[in-house]
BALOBA-1460 file (C-alpha; in Angstrom, 3 decimals):
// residues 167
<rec num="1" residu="x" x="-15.875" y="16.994" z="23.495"/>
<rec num="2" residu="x" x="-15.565" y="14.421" z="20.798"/>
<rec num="3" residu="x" x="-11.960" y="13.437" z="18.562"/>
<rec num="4" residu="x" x="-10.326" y="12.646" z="15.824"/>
<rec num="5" residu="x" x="-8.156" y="10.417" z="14.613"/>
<rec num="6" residu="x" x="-7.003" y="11.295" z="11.193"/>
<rec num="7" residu="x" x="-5.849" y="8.295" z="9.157"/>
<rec num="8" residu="x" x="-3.542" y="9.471" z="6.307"/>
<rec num="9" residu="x" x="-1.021" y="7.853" z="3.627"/>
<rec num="10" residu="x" x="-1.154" y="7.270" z="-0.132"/>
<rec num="11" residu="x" x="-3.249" y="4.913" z="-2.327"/>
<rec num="12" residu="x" x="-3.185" y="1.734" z="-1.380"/>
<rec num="13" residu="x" x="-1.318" y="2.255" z="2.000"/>
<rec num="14" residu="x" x="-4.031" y="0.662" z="3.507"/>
<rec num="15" residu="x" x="-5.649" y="3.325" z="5.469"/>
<rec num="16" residu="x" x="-9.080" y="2.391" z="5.166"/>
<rec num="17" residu="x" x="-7.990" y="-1.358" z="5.958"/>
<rec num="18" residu="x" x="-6.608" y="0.289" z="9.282"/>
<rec num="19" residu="x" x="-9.586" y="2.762" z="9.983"/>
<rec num="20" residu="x" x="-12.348" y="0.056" z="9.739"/>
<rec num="21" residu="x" x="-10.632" y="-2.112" z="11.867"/>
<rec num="22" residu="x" x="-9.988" y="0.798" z="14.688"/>
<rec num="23" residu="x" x="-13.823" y="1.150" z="14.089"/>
<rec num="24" residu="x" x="-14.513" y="-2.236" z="15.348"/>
<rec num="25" residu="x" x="-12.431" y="-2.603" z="18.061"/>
<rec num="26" residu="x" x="-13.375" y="1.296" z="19.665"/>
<rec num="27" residu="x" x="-16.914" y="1.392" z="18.696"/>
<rec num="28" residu="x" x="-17.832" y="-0.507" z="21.768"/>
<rec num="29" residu="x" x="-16.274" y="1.728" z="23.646"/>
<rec num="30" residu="x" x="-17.278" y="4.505" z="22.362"/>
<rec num="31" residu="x" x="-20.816" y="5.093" z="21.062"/>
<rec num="32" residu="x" x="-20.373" y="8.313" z="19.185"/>
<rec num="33" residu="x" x="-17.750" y="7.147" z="17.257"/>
<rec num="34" residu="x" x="-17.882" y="7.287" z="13.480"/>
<rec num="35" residu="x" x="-15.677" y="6.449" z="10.606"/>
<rec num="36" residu="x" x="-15.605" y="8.373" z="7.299"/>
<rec num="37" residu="x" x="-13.628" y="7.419" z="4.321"/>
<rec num="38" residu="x" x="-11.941" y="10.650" z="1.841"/>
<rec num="39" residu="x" x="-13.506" y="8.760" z="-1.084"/>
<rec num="40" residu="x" x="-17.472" y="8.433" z="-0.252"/>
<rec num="41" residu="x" x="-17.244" y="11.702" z="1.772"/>
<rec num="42" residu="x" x="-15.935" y="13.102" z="-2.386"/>
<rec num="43" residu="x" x="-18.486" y="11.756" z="-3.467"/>
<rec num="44" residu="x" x="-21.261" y="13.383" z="-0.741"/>
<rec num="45" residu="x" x="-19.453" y="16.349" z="-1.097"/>
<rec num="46" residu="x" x="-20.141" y="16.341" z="-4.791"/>
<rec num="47" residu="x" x="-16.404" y="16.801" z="-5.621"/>
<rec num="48" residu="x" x="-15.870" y="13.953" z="-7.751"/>
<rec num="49" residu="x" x="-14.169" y="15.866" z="-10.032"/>
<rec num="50" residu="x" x="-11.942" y="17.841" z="-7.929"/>
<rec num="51" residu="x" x="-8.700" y="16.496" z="-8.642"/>
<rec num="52" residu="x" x="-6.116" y="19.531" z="-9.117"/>
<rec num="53" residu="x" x="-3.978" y="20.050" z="-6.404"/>
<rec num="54" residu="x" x="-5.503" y="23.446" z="-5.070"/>
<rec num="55" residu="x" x="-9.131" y="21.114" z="-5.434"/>
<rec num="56" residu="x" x="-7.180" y="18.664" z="-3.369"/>
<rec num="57" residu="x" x="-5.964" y="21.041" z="-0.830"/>
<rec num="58" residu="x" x="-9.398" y="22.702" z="-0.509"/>
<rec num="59" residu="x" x="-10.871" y="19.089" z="-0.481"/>
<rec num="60" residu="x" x="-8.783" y="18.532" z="2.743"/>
<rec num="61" residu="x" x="-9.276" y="21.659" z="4.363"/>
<rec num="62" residu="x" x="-13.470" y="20.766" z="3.785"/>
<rec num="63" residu="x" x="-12.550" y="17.155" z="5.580"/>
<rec num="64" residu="x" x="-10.756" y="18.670" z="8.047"/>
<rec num="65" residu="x" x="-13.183" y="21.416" z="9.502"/>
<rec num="66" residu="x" x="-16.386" y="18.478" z="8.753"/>
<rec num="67" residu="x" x="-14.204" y="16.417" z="11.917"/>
<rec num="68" residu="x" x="-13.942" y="19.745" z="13.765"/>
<rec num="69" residu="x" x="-17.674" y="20.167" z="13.657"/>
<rec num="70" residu="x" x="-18.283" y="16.495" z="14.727"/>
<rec num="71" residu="x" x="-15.753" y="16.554" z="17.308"/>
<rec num="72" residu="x" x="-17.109" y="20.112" z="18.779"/>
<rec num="73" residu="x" x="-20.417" y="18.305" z="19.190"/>
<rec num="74" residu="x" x="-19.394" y="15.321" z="21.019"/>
<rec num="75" residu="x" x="-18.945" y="12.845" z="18.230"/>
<rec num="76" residu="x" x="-15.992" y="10.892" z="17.828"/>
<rec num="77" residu="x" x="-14.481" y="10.611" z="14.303"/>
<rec num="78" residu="x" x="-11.937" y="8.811" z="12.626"/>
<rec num="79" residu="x" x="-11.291" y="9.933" z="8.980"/>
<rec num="80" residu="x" x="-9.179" y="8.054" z="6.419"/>
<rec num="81" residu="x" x="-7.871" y="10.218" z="3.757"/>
<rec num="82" residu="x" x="-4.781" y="11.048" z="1.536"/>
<rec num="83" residu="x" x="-4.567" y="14.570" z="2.387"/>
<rec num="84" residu="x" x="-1.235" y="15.242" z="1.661"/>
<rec num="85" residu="x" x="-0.891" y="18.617" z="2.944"/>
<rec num="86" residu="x" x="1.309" y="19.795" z="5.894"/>
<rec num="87" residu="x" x="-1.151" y="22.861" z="6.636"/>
<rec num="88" residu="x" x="-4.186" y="20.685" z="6.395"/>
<rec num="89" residu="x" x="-2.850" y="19.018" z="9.103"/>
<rec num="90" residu="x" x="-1.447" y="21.801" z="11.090"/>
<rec num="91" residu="x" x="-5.023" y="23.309" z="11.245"/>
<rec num="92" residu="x" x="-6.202" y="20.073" z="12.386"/>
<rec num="93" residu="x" x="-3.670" y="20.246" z="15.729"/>
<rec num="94" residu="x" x="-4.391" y="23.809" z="15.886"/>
<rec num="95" residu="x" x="-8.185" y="23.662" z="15.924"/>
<rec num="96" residu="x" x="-9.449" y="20.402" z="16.938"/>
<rec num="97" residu="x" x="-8.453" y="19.851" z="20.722"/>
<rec num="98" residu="x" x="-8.235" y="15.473" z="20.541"/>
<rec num="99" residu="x" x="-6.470" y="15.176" z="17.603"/>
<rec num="100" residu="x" x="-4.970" y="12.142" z="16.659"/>
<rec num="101" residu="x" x="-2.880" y="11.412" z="13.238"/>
<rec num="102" residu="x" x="-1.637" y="8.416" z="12.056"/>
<rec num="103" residu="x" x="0.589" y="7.856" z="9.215"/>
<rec num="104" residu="x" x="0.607" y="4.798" z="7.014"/>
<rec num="105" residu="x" x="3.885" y="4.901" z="5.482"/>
<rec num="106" residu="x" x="4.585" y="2.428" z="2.333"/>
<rec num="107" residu="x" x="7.549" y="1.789" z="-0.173"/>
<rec num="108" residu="x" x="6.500" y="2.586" z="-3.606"/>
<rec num="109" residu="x" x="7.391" y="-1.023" z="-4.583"/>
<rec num="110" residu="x" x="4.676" y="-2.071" z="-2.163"/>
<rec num="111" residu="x" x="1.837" y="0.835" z="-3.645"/>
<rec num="112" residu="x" x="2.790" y="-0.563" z="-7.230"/>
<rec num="113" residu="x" x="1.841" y="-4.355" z="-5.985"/>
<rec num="114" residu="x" x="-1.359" y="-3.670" z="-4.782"/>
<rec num="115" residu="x" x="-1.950" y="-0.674" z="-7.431"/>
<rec num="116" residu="x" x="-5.046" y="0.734" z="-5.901"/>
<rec num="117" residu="x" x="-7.536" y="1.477" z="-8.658"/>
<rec num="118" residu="x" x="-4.660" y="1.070" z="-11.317"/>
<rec num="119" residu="x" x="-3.122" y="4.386" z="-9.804"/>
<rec num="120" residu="x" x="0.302" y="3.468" z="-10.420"/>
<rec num="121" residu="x" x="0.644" y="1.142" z="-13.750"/>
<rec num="122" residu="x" x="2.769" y="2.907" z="-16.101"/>
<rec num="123" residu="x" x="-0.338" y="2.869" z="-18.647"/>
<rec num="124" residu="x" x="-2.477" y="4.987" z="-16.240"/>
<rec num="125" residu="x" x="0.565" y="7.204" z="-15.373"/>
<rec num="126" residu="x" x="-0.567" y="9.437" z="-18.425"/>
<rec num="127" residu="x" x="-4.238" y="8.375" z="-18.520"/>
<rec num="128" residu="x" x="-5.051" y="9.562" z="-14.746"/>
<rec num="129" residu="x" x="-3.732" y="13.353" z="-14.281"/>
<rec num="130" residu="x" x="-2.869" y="14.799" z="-10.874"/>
<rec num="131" residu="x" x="-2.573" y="11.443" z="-8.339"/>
<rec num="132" residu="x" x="-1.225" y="12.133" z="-5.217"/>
<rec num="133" residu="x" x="2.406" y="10.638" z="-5.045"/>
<rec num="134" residu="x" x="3.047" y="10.603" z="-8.436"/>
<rec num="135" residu="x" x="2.590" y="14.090" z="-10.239"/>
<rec num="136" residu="x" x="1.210" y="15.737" z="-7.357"/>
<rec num="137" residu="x" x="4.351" y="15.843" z="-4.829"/>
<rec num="138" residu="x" x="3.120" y="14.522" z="-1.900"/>
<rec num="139" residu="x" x="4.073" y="16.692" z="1.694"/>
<rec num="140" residu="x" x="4.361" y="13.567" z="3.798"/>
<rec num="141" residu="x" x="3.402" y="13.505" z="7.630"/>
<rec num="142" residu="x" x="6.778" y="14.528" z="9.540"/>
<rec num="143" residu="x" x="5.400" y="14.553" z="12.958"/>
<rec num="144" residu="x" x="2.902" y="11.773" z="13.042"/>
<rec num="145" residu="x" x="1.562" y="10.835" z="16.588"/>
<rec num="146" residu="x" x="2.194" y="7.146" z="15.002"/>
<rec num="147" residu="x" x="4.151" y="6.069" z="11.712"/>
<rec num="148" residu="x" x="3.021" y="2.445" z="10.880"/>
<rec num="149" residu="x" x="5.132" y="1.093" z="8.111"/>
<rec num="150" residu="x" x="2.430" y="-1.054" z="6.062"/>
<rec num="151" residu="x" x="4.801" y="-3.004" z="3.331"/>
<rec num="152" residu="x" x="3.347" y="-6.139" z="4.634"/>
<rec num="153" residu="x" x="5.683" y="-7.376" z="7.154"/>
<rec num="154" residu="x" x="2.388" y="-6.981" z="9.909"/>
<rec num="155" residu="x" x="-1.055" y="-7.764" z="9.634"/>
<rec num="156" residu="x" x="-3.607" y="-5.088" z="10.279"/>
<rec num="157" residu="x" x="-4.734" y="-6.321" z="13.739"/>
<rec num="158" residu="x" x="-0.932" y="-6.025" z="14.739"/>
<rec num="159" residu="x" x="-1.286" y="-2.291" z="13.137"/>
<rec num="160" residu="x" x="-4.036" y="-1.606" z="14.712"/>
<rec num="161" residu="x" x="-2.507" y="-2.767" z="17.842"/>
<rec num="162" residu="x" x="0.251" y="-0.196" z="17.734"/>
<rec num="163" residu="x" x="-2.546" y="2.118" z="17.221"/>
<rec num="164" residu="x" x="-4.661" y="1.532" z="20.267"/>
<rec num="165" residu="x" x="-1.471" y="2.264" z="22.337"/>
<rec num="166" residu="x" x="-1.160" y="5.990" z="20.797"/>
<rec num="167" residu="x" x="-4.884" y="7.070" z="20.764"/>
């Protein structure tokens, strides 16, 4: 029986940053293990254009039972990915048996700085419709396995250190 460890937070809270660097330091470890990132797993998935909230939502729900099946067959997965929903999540705990979820938490001061993709300047506010956090309410984690606060005041390997102590 495989797991996952589900990697979650908003644009730019580094969770990719975080998940490649678990990656490295498990892989040994761990042969089966895999890492998948929300946005080239869109872009397999051929949902590019799925951006409404309910597209979201089913988006996540997709991501979620794709671990399941990976984890069910031995691999080990860990999956970064906004996927703001609180039932999302719930059906991960409920369904897949070595589930993990981590929570990269961020001031909005902080997302603004490193303005992932241009996500949050005020001229892309109007220009890009329906981004999580900003006109899509966001249903953040509330019972994380880990919260790692990611406003800069740690480096990633000191993240990912906190990390290795949970999962």
């Amino acid at each position: 029986m495989g797991r996952v460890i589900w990697v979650t937070g908003l644009a730019g809270a580094g969770k990719t940053s975080l998940a490649r660097e678990l990656f490295h330091q498990l892989s040994p470890a761990d042969p089966s293990l895999i890492h998948l990132d929300g946005e080239d797993v869109r872009d397999v998935l051929s949902a590019m254009h799925f951006h409404e909230s309910s597209d979201r939502r089913e988006l996540a729900f997709r991501y979620a039972r794709l671990c399941h099946l990976l984890a069910d067959r031995g691999a080990s997965v860990i999956f970064s990915t906004i996927s703001m929903f609180r039932d999302v999540r719930a059906w991960n705990r409920e369904h897949v048996s070595n589930y993990t979820e981590i929570y990269l938490k961020c001031s909005e001061e902080t997302l603004m700085r490193r303005n992932k993709n241009g996500l949050y300047s005020a001229e892309n506010v109007q220009a890009i419709p329906n981004v999580v956090g900003v006109d899509i309410k966001a249903e953040l984690p509330e019972g994380a396995d880990l919260t790692l606060v990611n406003d800069g005041g740690a480096t990633i390997s000191e993240l990912v250190e906190q990390a290795l102590h949970v999962i």
